[in-house]
TORLO-17085 format. One line per field, with one value per residue (C-alpha): residue number from 1; x, y, z; residue in one letter. Coordinates in steps of 0.1 Angstrom, whole numbers, plus 5000, padded with zeros to 4 digits. Example, Ala and Ser with C-alpha at 12.3 -4.5 7.8 and 13.67 -1.06 7.14 Angstrom:
BEGIN
i	1, 2
px	5123, 5137
py	4955, 4989
pz	5078, 5071
aa	a, s
This chain:
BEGIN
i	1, 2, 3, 4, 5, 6, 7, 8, 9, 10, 11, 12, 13, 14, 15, 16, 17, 18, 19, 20, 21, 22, 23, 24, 25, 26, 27, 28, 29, 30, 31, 32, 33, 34, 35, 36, 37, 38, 39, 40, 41, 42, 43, 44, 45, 46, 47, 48, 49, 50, 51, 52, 53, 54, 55, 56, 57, 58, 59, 60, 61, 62, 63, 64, 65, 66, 67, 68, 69, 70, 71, 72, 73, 74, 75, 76, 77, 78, 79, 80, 81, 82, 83, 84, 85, 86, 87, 88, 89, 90, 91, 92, 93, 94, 95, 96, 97, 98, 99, 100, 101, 102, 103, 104, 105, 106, 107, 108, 109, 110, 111, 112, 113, 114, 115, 116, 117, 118, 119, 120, 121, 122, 123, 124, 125, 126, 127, 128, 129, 130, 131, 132, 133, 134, 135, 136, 137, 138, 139, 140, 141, 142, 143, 144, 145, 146, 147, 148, 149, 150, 151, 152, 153, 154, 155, 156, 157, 158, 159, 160, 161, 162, 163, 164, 165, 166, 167, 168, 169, 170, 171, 172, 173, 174, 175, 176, 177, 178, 179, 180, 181, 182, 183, 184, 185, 186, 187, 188, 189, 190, 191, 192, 193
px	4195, 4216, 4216, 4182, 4174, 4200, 4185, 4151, 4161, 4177, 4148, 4124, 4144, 4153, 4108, 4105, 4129, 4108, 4077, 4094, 4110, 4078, 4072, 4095, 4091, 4107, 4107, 4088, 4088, 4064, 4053, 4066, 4040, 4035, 4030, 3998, 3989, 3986, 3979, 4002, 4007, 4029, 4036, 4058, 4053, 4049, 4057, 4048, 4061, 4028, 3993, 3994, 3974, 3984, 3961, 3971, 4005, 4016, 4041, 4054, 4048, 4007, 3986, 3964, 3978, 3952, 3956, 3933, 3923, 3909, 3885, 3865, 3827, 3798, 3822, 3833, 3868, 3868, 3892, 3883, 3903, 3899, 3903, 3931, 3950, 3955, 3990, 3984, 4017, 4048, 4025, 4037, 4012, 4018, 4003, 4003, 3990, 3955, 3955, 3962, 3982, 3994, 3975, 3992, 3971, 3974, 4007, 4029, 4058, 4053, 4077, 4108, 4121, 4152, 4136, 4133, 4096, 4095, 4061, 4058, 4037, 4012, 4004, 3980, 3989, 3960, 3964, 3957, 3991, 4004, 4035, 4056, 4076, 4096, 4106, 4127, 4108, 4123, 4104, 4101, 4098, 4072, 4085, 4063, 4032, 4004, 3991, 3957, 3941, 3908, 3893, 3865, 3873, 3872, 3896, 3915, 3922, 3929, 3960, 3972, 3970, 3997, 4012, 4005, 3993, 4021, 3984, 4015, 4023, 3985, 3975, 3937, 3919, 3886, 3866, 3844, 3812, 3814, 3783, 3767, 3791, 3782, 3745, 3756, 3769, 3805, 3810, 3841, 3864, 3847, 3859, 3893, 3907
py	3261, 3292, 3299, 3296, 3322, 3346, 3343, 3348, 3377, 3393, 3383, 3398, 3431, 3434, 3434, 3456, 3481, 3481, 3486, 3519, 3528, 3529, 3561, 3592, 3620, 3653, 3690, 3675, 3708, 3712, 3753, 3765, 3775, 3809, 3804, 3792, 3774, 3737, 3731, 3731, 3716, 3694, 3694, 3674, 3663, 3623, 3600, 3564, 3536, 3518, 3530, 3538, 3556, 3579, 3568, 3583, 3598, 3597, 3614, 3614, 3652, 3647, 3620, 3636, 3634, 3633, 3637, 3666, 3689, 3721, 3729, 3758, 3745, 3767, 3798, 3791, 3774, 3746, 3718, 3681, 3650, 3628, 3586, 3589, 3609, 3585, 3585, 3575, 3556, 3575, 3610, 3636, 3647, 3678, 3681, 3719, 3750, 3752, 3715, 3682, 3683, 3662, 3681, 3678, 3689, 3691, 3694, 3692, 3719, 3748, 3739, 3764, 3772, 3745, 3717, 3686, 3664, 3632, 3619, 3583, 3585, 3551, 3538, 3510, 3497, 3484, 3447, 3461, 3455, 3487, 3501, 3530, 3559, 3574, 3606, 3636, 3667, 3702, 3730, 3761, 3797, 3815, 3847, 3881, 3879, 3847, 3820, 3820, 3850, 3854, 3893, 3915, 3940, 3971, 3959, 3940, 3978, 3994, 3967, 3966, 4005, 3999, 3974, 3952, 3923, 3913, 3908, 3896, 3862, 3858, 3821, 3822, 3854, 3843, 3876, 3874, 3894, 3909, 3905, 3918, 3953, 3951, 3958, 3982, 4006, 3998, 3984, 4006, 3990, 3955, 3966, 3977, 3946
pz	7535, 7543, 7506, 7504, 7531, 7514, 7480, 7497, 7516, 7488, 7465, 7490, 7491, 7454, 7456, 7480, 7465, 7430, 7448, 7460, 7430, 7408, 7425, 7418, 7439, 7425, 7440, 7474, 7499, 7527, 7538, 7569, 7599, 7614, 7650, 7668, 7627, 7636, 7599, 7566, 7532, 7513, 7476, 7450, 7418, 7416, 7386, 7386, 7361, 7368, 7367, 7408, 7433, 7463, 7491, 7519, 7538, 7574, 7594, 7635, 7636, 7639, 7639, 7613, 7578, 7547, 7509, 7498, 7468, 7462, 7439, 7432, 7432, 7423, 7423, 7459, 7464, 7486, 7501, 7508, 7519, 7487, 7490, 7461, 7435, 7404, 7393, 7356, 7340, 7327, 7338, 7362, 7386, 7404, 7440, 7445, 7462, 7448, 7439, 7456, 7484, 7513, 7546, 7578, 7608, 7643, 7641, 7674, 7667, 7644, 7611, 7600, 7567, 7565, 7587, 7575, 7578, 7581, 7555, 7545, 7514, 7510, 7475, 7460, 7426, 7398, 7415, 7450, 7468, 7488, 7489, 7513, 7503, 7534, 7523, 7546, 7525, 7533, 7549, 7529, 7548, 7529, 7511, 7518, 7504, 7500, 7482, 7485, 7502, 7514, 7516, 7505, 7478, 7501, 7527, 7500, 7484, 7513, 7525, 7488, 7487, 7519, 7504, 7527, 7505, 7472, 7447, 7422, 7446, 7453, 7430, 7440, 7454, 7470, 7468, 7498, 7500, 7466, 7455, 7486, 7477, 7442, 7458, 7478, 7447, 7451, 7418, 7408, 7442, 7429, 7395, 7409, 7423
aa	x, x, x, x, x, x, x, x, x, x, x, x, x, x, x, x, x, x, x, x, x, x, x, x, x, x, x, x, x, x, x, x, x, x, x, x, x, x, x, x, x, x, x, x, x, x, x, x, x, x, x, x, x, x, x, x, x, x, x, x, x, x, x, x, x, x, x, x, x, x, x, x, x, x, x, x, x, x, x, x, x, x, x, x, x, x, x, x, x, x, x, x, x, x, x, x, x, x, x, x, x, x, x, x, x, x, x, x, x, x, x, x, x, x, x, x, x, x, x, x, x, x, x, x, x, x, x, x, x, x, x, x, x, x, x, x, x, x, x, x, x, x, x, x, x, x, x, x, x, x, x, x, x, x, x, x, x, x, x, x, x, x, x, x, x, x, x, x, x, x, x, x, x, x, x, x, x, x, x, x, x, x, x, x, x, x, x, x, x, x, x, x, x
């Protein structure tokens, strides 16, 4: 009997272990908070030997932990949470600024370049059965400048013109109210930027 129960618990393990191991997570970093932000993202790239899904994340910093994407709809950019990100066979997928992304919200510390996060990725395979992922993911201080920045084209000139704002870092500029200055006659700052 005690063999048995060793072969079973072994068995069992030696399962468990290739659930996890169908997933490989490479270059996972999460982007460090500035203070009073109770919101930040987490990105990797995921590989799966199976045709898999990512369907959700958790983590003990929040309670609040939801895989999104951004997408630019009708020429406005826009994030939602999304039910799943299909992680086709032998395929990397990249979750990314701009992109899918793990969102971690009302967070309870603010997060410091070389911190570590606890996130436990959850994935669902084609027959249905889930599987965990505990990863420690490193928390990267953001270099001068931004990601995604958010401006009209006047103000946007004027903090670039102090260089205030690195445009070379900036992945998505969301030009807001540019049509409304485009009315107004101010198509050469439009024009500018």
């Amino acid at each position: 009997k005690s063999l048995i129960r060793t072969l079973t618990l072994a068995t069992a393990m030696a399962a468990a272990g290739a659930a996890h191991a169908q997933v490989t997570v490479k270059d996972a970093w999460v982007r460090a908070t500035v203070a009073q932000q109770k919101a930040t993202g987490a990105f990797m790239r995921l590989e799966s030997a199976q045709d898999t899904k990512l369907v959700g994340a958790s983590s003990p910093l929040t309670a609040t932990v939801e895989v999104h994407e951004m997408l630019m709809q009708d020429n406005v950019m826009k994030m939602r949470q999304v039910p799943a990100v299909e992680l086709p066979a032998g395929k990397t997928v990249e979750l990314k600024p701009g992109g899918y992304h793990v969102m971690l919200m009302d967070l309870k510390q603010p997060l410091k370049g070389g911190e570590q996060v606890p996130i436990t990725l959850v994935f669902k395979d084609a027959k249905g059965e889930t599987s965990r992922l505990s990863l420690q993911v490193p928390v990267r201080a953001m270099a001068p400048g931004v990601d995604v920045l958010v401006a009209c084209p006047g103000r946007l000139l004027d903090l670039a013109g102090q260089g205030s704002v690195d445009l070379s870092r900036v992945e998505i500029l969301v030009l807001d109210e540019a049509d409304r200055m485009l009315d107004m006659g101010f198509i050469h700052d439009v024009k500018k930027v």
